[in-house]
ZADRENSE-694460 format. One record per residue: residue in one letter; x, y, z of N, C-alpha, C, O in turn. Coordinates in steps of 0.1 Angstrom, whole numbers, padded with zeros to 4 digits, always signed. Atoms other than C-alpha are relative to their C-alpha. Layout:
AXYZXYZXYZXYZ;...
This chain:
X-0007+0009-0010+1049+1054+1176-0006-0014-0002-0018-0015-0004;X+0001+0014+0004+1050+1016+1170-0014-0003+0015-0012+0002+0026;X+0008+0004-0011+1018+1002+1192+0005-0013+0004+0009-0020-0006;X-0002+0011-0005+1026+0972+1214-0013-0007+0008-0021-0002+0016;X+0010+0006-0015+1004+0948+1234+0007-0012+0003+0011-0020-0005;X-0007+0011-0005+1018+0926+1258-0006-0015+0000-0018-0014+0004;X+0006+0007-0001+1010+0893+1257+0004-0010+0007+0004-0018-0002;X-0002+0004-0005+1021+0871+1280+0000+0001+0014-0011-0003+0018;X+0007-0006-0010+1020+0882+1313-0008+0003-0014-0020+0002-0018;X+0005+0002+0020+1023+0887+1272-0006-0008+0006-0017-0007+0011;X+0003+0009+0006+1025+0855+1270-0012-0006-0002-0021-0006-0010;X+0014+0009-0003+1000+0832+1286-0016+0008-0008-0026+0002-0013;X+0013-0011+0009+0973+0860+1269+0004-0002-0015-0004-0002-0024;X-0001+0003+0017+0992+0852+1235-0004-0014-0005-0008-0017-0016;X+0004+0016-0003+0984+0813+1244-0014-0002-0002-0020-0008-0010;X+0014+0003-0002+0950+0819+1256-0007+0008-0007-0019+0003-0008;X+0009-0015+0001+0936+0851+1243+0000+0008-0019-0001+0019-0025;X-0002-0006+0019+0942+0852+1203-0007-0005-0007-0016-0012-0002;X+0012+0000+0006+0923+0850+1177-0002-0008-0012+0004-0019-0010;X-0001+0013+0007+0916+0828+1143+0014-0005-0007+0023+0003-0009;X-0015+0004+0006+0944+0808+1128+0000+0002-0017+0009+0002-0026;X-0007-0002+0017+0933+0816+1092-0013+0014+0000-0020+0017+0010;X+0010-0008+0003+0909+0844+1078-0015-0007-0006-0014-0014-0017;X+0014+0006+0008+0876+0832+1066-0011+0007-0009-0015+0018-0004;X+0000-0005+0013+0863+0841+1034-0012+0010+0007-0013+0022+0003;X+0013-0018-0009+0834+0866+1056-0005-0004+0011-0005-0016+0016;X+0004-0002-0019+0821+0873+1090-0014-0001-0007-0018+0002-0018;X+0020+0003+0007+0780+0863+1090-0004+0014+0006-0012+0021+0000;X+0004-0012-0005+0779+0891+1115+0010+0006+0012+0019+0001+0018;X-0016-0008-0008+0802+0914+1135-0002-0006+0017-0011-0009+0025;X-0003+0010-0010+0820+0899+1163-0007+0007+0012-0010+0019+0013;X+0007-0009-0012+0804+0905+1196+0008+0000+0013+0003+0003+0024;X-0009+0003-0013+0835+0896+1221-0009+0000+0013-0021+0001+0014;X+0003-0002-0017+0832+0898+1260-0010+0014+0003-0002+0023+0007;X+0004-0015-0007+0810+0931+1270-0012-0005+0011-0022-0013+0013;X+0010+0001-0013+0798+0941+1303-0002+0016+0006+0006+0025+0009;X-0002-0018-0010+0787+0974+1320-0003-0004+0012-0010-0013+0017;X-0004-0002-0016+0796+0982+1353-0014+0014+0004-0016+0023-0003;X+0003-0008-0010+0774+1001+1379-0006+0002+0008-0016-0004+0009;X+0000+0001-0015+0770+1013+1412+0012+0009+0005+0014+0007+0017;X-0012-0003-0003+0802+1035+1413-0003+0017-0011-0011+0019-0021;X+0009-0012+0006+0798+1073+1401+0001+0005-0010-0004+0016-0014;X-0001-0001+0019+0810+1070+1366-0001-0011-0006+0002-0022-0002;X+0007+0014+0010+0798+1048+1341+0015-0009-0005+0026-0005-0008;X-0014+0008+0007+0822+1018+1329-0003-0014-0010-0011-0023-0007;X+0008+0016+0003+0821+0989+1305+0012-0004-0002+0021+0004-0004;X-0008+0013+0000+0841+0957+1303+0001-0004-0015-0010-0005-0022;X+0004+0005+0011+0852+0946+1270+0014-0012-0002+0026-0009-0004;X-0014+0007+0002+0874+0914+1269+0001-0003-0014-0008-0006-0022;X-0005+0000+0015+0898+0913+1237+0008-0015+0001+0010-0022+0011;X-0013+0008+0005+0921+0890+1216+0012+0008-0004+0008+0020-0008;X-0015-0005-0002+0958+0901+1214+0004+0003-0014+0008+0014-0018;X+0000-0001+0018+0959+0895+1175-0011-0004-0005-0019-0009+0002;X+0013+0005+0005+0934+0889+1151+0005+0008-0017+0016+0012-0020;X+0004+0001+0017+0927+0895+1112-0011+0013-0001-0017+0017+0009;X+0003-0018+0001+0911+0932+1097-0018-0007-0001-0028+0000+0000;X+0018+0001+0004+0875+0909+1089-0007-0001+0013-0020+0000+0014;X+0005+0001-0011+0872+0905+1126-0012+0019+0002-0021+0022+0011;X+0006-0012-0008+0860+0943+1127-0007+0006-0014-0003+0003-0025;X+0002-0002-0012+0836+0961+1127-0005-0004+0011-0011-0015+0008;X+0005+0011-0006+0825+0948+1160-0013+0005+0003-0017+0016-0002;X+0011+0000-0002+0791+0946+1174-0004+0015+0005+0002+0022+0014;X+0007-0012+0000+0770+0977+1172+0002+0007+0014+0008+0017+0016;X+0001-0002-0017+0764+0977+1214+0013+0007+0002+0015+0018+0007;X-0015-0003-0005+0804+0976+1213+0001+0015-0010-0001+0025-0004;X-0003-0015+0004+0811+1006+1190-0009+0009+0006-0005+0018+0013;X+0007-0012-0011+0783+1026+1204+0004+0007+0013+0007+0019+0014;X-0007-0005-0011+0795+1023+1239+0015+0008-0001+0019+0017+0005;X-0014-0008+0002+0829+1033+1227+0000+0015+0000+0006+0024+0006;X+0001-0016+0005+0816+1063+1210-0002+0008+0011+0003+0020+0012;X+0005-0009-0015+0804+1076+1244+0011-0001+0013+0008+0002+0024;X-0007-0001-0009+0837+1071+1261+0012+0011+0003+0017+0017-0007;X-0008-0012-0005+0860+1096+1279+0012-0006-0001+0021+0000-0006;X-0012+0005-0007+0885+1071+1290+0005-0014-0006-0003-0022-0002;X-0006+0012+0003+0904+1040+1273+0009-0008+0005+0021-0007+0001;X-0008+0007-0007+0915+1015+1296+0001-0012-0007-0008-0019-0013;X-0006+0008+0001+0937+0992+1291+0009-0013+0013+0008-0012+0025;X-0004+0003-0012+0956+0964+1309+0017+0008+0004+0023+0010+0015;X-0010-0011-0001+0988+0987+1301-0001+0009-0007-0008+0008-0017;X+0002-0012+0012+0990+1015+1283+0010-0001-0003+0019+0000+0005;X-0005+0006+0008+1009+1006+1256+0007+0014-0008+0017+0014-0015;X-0004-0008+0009+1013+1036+1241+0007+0015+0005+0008+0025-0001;X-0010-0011-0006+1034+1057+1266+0011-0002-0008+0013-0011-0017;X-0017-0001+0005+1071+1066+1256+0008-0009+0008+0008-0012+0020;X-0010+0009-0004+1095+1043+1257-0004-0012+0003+0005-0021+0005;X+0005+0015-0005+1072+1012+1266+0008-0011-0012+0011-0022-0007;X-0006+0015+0010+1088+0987+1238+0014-0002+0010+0018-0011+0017;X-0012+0003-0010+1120+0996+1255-0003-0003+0011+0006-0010+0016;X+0001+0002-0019+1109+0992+1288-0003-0016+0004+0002-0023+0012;X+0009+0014+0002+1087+0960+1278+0017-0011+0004+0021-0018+0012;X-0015+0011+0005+1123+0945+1263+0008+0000+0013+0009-0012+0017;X-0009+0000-0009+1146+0954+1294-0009-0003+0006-0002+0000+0016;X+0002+0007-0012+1124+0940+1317-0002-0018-0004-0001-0028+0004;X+0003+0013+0003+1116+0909+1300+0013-0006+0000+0012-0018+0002;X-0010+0002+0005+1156+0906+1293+0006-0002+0019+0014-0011+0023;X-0006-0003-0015+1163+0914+1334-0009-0015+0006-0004-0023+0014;X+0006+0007-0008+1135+0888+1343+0003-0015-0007-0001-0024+0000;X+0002+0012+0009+1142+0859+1314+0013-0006-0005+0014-0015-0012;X-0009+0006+0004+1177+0857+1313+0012-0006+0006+0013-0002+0017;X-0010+0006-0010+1207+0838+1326+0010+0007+0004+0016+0013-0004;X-0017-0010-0003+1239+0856+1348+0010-0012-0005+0007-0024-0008;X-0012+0005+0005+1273+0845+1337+0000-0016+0009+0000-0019+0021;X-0007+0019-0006+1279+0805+1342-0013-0007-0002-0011-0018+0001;X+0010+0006-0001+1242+0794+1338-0001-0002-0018+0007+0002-0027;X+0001-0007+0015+1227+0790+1303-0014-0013+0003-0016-0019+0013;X+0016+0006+0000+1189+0771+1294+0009-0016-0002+0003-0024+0006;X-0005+0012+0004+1212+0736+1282+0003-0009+0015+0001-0020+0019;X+0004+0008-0013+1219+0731+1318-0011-0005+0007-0011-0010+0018;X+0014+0004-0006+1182+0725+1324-0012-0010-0009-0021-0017-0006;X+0010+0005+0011+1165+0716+1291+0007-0010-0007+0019-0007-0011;X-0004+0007+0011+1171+0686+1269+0006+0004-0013+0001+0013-0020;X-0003-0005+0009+1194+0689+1243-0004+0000-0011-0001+0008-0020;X+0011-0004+0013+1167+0679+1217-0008+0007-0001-0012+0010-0012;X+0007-0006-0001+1145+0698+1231+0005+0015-0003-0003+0023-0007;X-0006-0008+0000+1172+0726+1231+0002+0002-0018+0002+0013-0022;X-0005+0005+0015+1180+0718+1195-0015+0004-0007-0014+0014-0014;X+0013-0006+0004+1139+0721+1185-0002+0015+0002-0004+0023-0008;X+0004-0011-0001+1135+0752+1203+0008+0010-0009+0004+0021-0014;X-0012-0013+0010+1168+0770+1184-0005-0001-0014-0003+0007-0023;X+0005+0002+0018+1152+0757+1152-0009+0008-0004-0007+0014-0014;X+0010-0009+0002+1121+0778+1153+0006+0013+0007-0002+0023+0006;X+0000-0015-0007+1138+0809+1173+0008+0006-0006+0010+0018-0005;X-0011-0012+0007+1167+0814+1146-0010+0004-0013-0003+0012-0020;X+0007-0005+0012+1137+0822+1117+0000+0014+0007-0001+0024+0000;X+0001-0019-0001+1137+0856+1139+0012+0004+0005+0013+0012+0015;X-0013-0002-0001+1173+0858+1139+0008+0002+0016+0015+0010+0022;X-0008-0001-0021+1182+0849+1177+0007-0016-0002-0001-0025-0002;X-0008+0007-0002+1213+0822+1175-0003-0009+0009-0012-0007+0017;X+0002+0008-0007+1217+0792+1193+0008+0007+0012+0003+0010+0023;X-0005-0008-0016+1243+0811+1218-0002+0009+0011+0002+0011+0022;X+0007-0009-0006+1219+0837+1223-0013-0008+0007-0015-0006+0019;X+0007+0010-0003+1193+0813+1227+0003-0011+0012-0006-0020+0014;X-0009+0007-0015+1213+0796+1259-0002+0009+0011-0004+0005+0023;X+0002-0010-0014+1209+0828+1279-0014+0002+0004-0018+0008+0014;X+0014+0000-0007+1173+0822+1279-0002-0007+0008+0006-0016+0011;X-0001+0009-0005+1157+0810+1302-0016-0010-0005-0022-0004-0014;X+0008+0007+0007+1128+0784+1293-0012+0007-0002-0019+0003-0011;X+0013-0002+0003+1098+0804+1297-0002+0008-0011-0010+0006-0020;X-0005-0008+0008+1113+0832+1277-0001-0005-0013-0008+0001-0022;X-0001+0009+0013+1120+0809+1248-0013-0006-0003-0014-0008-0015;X+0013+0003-0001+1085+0796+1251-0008+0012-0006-0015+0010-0016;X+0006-0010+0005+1073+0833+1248+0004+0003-0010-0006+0008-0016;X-0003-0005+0011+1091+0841+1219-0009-0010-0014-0015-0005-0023;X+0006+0010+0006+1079+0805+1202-0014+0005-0007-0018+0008-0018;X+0014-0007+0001+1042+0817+1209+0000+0009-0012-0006+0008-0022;X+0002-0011+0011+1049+0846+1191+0001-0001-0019-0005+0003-0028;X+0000+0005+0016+1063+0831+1159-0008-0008-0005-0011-0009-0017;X+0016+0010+0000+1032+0805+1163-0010+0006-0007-0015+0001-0017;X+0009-0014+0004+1009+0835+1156+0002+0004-0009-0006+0003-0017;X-0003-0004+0011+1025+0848+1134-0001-0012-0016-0006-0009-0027;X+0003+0009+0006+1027+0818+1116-0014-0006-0010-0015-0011-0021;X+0014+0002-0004+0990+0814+1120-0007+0006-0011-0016+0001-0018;X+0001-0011+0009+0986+0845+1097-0009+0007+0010-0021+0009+0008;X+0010-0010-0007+0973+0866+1123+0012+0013+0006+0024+0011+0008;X-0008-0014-0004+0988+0904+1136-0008+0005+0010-0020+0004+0013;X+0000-0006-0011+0992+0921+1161-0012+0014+0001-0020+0019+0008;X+0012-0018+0004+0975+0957+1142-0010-0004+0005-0016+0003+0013;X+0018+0004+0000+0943+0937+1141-0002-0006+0016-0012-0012+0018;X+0004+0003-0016+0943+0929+1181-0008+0010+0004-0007+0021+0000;X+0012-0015-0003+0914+0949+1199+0006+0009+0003+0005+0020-0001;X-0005-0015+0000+0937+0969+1215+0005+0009-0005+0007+0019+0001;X-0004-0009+0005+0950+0984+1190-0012+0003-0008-0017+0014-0007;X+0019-0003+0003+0917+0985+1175-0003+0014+0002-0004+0023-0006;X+0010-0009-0007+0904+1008+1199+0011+0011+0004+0008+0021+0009;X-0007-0011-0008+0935+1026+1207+0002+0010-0013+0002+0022-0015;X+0004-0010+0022+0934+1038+1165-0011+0010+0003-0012+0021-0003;X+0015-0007+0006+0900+1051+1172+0007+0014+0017+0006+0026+0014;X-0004-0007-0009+0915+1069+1206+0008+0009-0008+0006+0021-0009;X-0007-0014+0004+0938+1087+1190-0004+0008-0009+0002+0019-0008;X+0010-0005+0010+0917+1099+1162-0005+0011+0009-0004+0023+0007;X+0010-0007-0003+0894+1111+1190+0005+0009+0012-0003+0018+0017;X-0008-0006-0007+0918+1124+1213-0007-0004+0015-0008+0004+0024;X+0001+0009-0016+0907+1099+1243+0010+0000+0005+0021-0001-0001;X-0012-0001-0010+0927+1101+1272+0001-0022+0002-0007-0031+0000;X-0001+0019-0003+0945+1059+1280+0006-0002+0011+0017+0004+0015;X-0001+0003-0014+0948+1048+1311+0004-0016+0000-0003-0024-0007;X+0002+0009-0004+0967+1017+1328-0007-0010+0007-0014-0004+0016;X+0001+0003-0013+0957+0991+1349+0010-0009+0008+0007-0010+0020;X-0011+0003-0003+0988+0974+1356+0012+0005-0003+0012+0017-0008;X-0010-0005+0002+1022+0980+1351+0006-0012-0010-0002-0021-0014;X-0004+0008+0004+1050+0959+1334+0005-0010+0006+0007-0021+0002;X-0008+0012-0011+1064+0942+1364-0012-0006-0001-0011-0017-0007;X+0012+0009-0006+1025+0932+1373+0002-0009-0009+0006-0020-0006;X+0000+0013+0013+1025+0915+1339+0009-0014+0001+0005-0026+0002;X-0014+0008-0001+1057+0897+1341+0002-0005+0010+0011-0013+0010;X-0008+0003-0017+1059+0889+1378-0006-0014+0000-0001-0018+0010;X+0006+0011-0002+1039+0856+1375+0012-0010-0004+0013-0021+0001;X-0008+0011+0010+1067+0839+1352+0013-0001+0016+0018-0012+0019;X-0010+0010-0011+1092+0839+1385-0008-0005+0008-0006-0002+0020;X+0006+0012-0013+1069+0815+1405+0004-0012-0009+0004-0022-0002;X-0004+0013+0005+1079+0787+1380+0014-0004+0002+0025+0001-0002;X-0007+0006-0001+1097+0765+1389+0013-0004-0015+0008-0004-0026;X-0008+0007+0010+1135+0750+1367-0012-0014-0006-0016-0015-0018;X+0011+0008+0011+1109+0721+1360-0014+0004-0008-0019+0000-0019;X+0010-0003+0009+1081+0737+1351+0002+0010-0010-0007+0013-0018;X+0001-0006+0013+1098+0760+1328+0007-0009-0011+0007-0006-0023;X-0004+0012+0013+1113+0728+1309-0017-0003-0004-0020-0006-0016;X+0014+0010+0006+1074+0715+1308-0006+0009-0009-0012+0006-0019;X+0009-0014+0004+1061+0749+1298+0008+0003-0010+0004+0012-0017;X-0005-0001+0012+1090+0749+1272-0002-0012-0013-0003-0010-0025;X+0007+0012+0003+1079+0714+1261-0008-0004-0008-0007-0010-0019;X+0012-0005+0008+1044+0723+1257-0001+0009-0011-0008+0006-0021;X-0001-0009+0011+1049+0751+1235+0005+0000-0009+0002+0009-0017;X-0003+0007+0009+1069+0732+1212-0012-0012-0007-0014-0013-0019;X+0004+0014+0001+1047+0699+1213-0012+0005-0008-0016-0002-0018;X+0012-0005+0005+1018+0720+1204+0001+0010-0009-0009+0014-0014;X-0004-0008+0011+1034+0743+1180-0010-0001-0016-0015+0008-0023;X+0005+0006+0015+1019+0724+1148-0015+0000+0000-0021+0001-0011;X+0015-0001+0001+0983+0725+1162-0008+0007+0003-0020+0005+0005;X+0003-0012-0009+0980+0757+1176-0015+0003-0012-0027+0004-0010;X+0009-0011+0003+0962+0772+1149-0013-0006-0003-0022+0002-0007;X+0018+0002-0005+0928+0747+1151-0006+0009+0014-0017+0015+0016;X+0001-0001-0016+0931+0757+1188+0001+0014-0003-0001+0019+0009;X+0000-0016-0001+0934+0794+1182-0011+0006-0010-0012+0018-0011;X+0009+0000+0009+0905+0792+1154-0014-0002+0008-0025+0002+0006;X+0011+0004-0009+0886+0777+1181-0002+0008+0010-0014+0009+0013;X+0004-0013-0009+0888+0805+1205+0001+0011-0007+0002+0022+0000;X+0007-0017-0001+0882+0833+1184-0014+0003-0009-0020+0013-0011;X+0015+0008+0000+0849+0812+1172-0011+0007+0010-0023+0012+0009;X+0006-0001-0013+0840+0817+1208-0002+0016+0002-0012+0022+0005;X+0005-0012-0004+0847+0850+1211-0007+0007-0008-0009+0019-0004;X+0006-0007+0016+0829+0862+1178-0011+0000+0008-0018+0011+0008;X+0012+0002-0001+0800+0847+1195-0001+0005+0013-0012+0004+0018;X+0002-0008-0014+0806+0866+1230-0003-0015+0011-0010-0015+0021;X+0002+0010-0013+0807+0828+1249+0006+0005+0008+0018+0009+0006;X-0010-0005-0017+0814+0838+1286+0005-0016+0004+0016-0018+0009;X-0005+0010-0007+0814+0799+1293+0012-0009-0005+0015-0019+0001;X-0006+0009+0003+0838+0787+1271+0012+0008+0005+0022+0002+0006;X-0014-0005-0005+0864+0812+1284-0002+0000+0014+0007+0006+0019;X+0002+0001-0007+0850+0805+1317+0007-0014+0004+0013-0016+0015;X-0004+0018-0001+0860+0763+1312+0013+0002+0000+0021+0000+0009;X-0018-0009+0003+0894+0779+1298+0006+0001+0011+0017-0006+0013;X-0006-0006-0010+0901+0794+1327+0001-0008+0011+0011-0009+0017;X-0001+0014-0012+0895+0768+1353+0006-0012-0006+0013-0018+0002;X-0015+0009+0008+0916+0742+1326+0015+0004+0005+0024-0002+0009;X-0016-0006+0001+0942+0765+1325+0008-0003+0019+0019-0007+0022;X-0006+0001-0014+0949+0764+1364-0005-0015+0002+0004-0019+0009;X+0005+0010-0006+0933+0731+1371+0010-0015-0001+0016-0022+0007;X-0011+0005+0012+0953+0712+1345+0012+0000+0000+0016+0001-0012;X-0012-0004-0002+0987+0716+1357+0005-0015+0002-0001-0025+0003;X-0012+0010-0003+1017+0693+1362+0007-0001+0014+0007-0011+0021;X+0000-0001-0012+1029+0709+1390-0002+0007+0011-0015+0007+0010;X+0005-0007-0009+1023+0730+1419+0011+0012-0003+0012+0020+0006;X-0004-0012-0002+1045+0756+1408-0004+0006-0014+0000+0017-0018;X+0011-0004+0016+1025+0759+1371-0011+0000+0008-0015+0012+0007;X+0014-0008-0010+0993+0762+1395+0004+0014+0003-0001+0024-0002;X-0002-0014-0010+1009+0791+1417-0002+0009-0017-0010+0019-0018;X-0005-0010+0007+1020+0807+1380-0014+0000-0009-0014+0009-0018;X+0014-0002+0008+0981+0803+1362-0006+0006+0010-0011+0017+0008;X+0009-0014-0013+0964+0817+1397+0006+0012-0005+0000+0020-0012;X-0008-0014+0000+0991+0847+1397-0005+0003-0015-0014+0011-0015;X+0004-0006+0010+0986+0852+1359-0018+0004-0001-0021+0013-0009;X+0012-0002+0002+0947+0851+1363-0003+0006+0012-0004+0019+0013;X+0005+0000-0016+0936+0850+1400+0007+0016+0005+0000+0026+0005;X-0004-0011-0006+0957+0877+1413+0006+0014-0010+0010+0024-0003;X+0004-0008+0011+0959+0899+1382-0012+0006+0000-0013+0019-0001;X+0017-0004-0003+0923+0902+1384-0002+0006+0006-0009+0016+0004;X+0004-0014-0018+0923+0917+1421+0006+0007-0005-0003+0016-0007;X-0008-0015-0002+0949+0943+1413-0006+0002-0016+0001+0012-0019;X+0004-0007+0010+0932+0949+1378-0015+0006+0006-0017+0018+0007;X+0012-0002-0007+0895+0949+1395-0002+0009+0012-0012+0015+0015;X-0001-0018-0013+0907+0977+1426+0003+0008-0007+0000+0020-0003;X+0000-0015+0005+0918+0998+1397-0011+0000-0005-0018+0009-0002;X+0015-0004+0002+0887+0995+1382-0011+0010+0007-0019+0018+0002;X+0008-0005-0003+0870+1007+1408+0003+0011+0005-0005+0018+0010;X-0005-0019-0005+0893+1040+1417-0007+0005-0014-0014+0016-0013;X+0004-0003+0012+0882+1043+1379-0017+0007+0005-0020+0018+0005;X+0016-0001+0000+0841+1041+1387+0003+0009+0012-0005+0018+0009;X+0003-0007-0011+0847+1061+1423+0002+0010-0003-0006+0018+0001;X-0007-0016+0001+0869+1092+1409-0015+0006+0000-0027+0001-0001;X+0012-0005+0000+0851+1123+1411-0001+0005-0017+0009+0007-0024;X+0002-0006+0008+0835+1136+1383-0015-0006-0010-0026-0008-0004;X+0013+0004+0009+0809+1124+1353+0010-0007-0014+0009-0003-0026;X-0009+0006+0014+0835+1102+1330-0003-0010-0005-0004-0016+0005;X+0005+0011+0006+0824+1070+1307+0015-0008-0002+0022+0000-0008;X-0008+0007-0003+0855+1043+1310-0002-0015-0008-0007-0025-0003;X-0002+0010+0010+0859+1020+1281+0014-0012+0002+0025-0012-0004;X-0016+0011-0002+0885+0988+1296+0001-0008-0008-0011-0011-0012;X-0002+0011+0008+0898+0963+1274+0008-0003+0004+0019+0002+0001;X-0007+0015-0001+0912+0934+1289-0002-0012-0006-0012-0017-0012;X+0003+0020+0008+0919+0896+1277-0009-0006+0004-0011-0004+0016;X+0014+0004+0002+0886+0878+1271-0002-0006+0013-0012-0005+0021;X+0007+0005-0014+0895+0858+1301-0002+0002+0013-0007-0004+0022;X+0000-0005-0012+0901+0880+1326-0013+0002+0003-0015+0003+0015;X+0008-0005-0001+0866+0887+1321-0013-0014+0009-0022-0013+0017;X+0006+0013-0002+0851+0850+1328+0004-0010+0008+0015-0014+0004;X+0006+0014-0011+0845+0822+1355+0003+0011+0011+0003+0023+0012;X-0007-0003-0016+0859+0822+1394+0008+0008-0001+0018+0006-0006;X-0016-0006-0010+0880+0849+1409+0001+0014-0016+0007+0024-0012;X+0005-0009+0005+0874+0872+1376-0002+0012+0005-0006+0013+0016;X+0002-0016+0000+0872+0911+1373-0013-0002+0002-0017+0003+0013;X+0011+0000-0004+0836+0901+1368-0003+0000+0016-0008+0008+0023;X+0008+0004-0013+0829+0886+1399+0008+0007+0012+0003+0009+0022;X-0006-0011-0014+0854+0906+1424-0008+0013-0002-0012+0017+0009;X+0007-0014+0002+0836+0939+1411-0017-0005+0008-0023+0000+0017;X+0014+0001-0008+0801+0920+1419+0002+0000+0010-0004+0008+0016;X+0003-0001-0010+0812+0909+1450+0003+0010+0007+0001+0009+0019;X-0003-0010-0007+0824+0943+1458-0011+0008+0002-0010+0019+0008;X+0014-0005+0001+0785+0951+1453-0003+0011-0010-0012+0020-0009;X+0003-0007+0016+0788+0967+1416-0010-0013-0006-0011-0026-0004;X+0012+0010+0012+0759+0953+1390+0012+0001-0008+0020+0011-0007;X-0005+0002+0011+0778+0942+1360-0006-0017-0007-0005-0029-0006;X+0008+0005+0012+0758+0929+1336+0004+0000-0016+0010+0009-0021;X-0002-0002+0014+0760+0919+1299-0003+0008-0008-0014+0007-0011;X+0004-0004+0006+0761+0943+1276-0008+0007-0011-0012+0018-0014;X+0004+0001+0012+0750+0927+1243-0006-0014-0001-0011-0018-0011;
């Protein structure tokens, strides 16, 4: 079965959360991403924030990180990707939440040069300019990302979660969600008709420079910085245009977090004696309002675990 990982609910995680833009001729030493163990709750759990795509030299990763794997029962994810029917499901909901009803179309909202750029890069994956009207901006945005990436020379295979979900199925580990697909997705209707022209905008404007900037965060995460995905993450919301691209970086971060960080902890409360391997995006893991710090303040230790 084809593996997927979403990246926005995809996207903004394909924006923020990916990995180098070219390969580099060798790794000095294996990457050490985000890790953290959890506890205080009556099964053991560790934290490991990923990138979405990445390149085969990124792995293997740091000793700490496969170790703990090896000792796990449970591979959480932020969806489980690898139920039946998720590609389909992924698509019809992205198609129900991203597209125009009869009489609307994206040209009534977006510049026609701007309209004209974006059909330029979205017919290389065979979506027309007429098909390309029923989007609506953010949509077209997410798709952009993706051909950006691609671009970049980086895959999806080599993203941690499929990473780890290779070694799951080998080992016949059980995968567990922590959200669903709406959770994912539901952030993109708080934007506003203007902010999905700016947020279509951006993702053009920055098209050409992406892959310093995606070179430069998987730098960071090789080296396990918490604070540069920490600065990230307060940019990303801080840094806005307008108040309805705030509401939609909280919702994708801030309140993602809570409803990923309560299942966390049905995970550590169940009964039994189970070890709980999560891999979420690097930044769910770092600064304010974070899985980290909702679980501390919920009075779990979580500590670094490399």
């Amino acid at each position: 079965m084809k593996k997927i990982v979403l990246s926005g609910a995809a996207v903004l995680g394909i924006l923020m959360l990916v990995s180098a833009a070219c390969i580099p001729e060798q790794v000095p030493e294996n990457s050490k991403g985000i890790f953290y163990e959890v506890k205080g709750g009556d099964n053991e759990a560790y934290l490991f924030g990923s990138v979405h795509f990445g390149y085969e030299d990124m792995y293997p990763l740091d000793n700490t990180v496969e170790g703990a794997f090896q000792e796990a029962d449970v591979l959480g994810l932020e969806v489980d990707t690898t139920a039946a029917f998720m590609e389909l499901q992924v698509t019809e909901k992205m198609l129900q939440l991203g597209t125009y009803s009869e009489g609307k179309g994206m040209t009534d909202l977006v510049p026609q040069e701007t309209f004209e750029e974006a059909a330029g890069v979205i017919k290389t994956v065979g979506i027309d300019s007429n098909t390309l009207n029923r989007f609506q901006p953010w949509l077209a945005a997410a798709i952009i990302s993706e051909i950006t990436i691609e671009e970049a020379g980086l895959l999806e295979d080599y993203g941690v979660e499929n990473y780890f979900i290779d070694q799951a199925d080998e080992e016949k580990i059980d995968i567990k969600g922590l959200e669903s697909i709406a959770d994912q997705l539901a952030p993109y209707e708080k934007l506003s008709d203007e902010s999905q022209v700016i947020y279509l905008k951006e993702t053009l404007k920055e098209k050409d420079i992406a892959g310093e900037y995606l070179k430069e965060i998987i730098e960071h995460w090789k080296k396990g910085n918490v604070d540069y995905f920490a600065q990230r993450r307060q940019a990303s919301i801080e840094e806005t245009q307008t108040d309805s691209l705030k509401d939609f970086q909280r919702a994708m971060l801030d309140k993602r977090d809570d409803q990923m960080a309560a299942k966390i902890k049905e995970f550590v409360q169940n009964d039994g004696d189970s070890t709980y391997f999560i891999v979420v995006g690097a930044m769910h893991l770092a600064g304010e309002n974070s899985i980290v710090e909702q679980l501390r303040d919920s009075g779990y230790e979580v500590e670094k675990a490399n």
